[in-house]
C-alpha positions in Angstrom: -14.0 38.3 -75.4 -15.3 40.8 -72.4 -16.4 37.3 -71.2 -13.5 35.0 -71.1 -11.9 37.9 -69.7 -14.3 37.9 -66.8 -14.4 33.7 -66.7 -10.8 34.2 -66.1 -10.9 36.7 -63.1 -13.6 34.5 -61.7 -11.1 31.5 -61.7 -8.5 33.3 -60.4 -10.3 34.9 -57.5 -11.5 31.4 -56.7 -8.0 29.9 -57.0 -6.9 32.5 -54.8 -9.1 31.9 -52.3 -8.5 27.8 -52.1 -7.2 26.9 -49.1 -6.0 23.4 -47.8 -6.2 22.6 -44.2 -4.4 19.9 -42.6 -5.9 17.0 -40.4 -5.7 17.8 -36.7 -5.6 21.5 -37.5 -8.1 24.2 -38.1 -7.3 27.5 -39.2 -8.7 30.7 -37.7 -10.5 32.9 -40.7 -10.8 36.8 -40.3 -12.8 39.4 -42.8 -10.9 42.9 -41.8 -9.4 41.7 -39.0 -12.9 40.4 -37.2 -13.3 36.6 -36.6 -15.0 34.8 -38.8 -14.8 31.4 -38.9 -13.1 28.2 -38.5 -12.2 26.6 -40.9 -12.2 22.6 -40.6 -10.0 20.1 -42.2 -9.9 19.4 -46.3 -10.5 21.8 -49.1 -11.8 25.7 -47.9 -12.5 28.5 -49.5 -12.1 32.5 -48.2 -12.4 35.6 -50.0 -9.2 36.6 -51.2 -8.4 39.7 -50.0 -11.0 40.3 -47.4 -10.7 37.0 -45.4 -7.2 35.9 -44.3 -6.4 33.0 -42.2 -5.0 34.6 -38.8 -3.4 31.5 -37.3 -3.5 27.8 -37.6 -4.5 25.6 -34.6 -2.8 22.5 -34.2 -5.2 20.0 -32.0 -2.4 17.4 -31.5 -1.5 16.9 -27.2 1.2 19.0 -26.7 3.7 18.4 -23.8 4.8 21.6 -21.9 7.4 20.2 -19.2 8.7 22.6 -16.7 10.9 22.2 -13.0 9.0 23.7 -10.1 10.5 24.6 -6.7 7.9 24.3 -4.2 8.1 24.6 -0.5 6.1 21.3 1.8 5.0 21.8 4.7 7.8 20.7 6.9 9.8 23.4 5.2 11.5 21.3 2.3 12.1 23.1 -1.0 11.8 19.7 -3.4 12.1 20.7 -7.2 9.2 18.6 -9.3 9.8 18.1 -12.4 6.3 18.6 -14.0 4.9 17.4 -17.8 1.7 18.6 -18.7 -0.2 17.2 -21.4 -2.8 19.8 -23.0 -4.5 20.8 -26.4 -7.3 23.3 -27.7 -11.0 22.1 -27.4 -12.2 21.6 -31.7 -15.6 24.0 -30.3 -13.5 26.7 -28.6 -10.1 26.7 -30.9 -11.3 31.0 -31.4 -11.3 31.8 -27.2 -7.9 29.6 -27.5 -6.3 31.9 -29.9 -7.9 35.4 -29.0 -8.0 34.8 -25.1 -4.4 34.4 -24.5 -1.6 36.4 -25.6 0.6 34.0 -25.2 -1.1 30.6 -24.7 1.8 27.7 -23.9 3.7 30.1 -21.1 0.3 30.8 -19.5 -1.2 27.5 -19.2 2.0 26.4 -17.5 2.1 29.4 -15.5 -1.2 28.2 -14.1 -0.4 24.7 -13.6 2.6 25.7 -11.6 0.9 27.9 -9.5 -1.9 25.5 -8.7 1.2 23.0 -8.0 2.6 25.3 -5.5 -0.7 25.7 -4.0 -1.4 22.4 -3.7 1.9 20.8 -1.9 2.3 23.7 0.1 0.0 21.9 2.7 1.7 18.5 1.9 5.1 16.5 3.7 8.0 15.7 1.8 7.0 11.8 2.6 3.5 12.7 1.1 4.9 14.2 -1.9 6.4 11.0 -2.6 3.9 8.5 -1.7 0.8 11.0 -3.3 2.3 12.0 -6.8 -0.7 10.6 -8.6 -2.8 11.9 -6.6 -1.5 15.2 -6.6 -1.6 15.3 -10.4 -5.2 13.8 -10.4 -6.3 17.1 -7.7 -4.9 19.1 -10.2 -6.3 18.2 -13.3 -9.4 18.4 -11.4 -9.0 21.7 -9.9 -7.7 23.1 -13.4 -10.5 21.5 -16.1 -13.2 24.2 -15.7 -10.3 27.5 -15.5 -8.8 26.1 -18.6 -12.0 24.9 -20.5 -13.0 28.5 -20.2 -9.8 29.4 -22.4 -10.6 26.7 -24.7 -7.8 24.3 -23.3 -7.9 20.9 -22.0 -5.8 19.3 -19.7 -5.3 15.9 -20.9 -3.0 14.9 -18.2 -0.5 16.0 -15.6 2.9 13.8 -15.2 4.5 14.8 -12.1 7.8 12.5 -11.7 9.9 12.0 -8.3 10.9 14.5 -6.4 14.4 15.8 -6.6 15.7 17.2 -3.1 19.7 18.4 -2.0 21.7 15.3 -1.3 21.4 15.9 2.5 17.7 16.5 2.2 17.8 13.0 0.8 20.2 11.0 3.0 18.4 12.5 6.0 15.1 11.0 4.2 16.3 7.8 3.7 17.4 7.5 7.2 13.8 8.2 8.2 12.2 5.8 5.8 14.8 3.2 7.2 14.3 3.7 10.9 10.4 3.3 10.3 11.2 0.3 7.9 13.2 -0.8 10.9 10.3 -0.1 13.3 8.0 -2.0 11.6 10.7 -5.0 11.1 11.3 -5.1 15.1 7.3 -4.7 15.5 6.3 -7.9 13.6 9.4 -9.6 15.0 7.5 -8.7 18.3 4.5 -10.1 17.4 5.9 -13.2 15.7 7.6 -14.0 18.8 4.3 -13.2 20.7 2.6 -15.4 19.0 5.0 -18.1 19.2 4.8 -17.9 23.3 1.4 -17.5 22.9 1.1 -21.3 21.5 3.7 -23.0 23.4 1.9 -21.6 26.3 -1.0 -23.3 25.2 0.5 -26.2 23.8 2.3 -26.5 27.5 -1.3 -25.9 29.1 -3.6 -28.4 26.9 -0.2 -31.2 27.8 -0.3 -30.5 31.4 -4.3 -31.3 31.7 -3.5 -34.5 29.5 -1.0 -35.8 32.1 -3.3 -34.0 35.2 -6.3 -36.5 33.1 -3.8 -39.3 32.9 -2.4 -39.2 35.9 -6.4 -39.0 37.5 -7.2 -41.9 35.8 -4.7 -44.1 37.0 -4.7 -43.3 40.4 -8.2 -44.4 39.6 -7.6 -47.7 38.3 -4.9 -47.7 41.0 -7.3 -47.2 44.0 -9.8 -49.9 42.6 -7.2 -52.5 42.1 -6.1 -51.8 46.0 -9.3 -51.5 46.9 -9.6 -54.8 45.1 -6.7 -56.4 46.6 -7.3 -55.2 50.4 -10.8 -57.2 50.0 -8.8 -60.6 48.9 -6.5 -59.9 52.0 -8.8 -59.2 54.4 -11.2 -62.5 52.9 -7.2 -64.3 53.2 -7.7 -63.7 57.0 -4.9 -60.7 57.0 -5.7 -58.0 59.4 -5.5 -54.1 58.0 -2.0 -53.3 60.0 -0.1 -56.1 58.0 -1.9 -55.1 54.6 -0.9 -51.6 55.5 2.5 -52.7 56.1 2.5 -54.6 53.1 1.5 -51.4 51.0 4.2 -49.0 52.2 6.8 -51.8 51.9 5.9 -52.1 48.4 5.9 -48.1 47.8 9.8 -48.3 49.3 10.8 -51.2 47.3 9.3 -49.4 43.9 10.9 -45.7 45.1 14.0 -47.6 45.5 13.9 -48.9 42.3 13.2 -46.0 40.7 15.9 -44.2 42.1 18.4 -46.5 40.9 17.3 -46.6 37.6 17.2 -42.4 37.4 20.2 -42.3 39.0 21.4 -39.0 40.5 19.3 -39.5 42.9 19.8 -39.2 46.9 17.6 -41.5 48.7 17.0 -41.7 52.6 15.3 -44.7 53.7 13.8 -43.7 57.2 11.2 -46.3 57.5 12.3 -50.3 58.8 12.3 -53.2 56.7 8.4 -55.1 56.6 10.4 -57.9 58.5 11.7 -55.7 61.6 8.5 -53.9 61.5 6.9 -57.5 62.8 5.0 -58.1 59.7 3.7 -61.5 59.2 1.9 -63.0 56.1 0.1 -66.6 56.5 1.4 -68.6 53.6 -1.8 -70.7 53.2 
């Protein structure tokens, strides 16, 4: 009897001291208020009344969101609205629980004041055009304080600044002037370029004529020179094939003023006939 009696206290004391822990959670174990243990997930066993579970810690990432006013350098007080993503390190879930009182309001109160810190030497411009990697300094700058607490940052959201509604019309202006700027600047340089190759174009046409124009004065002098030799083996002396050549000249510029038209001609110089020209016919 005196031993189903003690079978049965033995059953219940180890009943009594079953305890189930969730996944993602481990549970803090005390003997007379000291630490313990930890206990891990599954099926655990304490001494009932000597060990108690002080707390249970949850490992999911939890989100602690928060709206900080920070000051930029060029004196703009911009509210951020901040999500920080964070959860207790499995090997350090005891310095998580014993080392701070309160652990969610501290870790923020950290964050926010390494925020502050941080875009107190930043523009209002940079704040918007660096807000990744703001968050990435951050992270960075908090992984070892917070490690030591047994905390992890996971991550640090920080979404678009929010600023007065003057603050942010007089922003816009200034993003639209330098939009502007930059507009009138390529405009500048399209144009430039443009110039640049009907310049050249212009150039590389006027040495094509300039070569054209040299080789048929070429061709032109050789076929005079060619024809001046028949005149002169024809038994012409040089002043009538002289006379001949500007007579020609006239009779072409003539021509070529009447087929331009609006054209003023003065003919100065007497016809090859009045000038005593004569050309033998044999």
């Amino acid at each position: 009897m005196a031993i189903l009696i003690l079978f049965g206290l033995v059953a219940l004391i180890v009943i009594a001291g079953l305890r189930v822990i969730d996944q993602q959670t481990l549970a803090i174990v005390e003997t007379f208020g000291k630490f313990s243990r930890v206990l891990t997930p599954g099926l655990n066993w304490i001494i009932p009344g000597v060990q108690r579970i002080a707390c249970l810690m949850d490992l999911r990432v939890q989100e602690l969101s928060a709206q900080v006013e920070v000051k930029t350098r060029d004196n703009m007080f911009v509210t951020l609205p901040v999500a920080i993503m964070v959860r207790v390190i499995p090997e350090r879930a005891a310095d998580a629980y014993y080392q701070l009182a309160s652990p969610q309001e501290q870790v923020k109160t950290w964050v926010l004041n390494t925020l502050r810190s941080s875009t107190a030497a930043m523009t209002l411009m940079n704040m918007y055009e660096d807000r990744d990697e703001l968050a990435q300094q951050m992270q960075a700058s908090l992984a070892e304080r917070m490690g030591t607490y047994g905390y992890e940052i996971v991550s640090v959201l920080i979404d678009q600044p929010t600023v007065s509604e003057e603050v942010q019309h007089a922003f816009n202006s200034v993003i639209a002037s330098e939009r502007k700027r930059e507009a009138a600047v390529q405009e500048a340089e399209a144009k430039r370029i443009l110039i640049v190759g009907e310049a050249r174009a212009e150039a590389e046409s006027q040495q094509l004529r300039a070569e054209g124009l040299a080789r048929a004065r070429t061709v032109l002098a050789a076929s005079l020179t060619e024809a001046i030799a028949q005149a002169k083996g024809s038994g012409i002396s040089e002043n009538d094939i002289m006379y001949l050549l500007l007579e020609t000249n006239r009779l072409d510029t003539v021509k070529y003023a009447s087929e331009k038209g609006k054209l003023v001609l003065m003919d100065l110089r007497a016809p090859a006939s009045q000038a005593g020209l004569q050309i033998p016919l044999d």
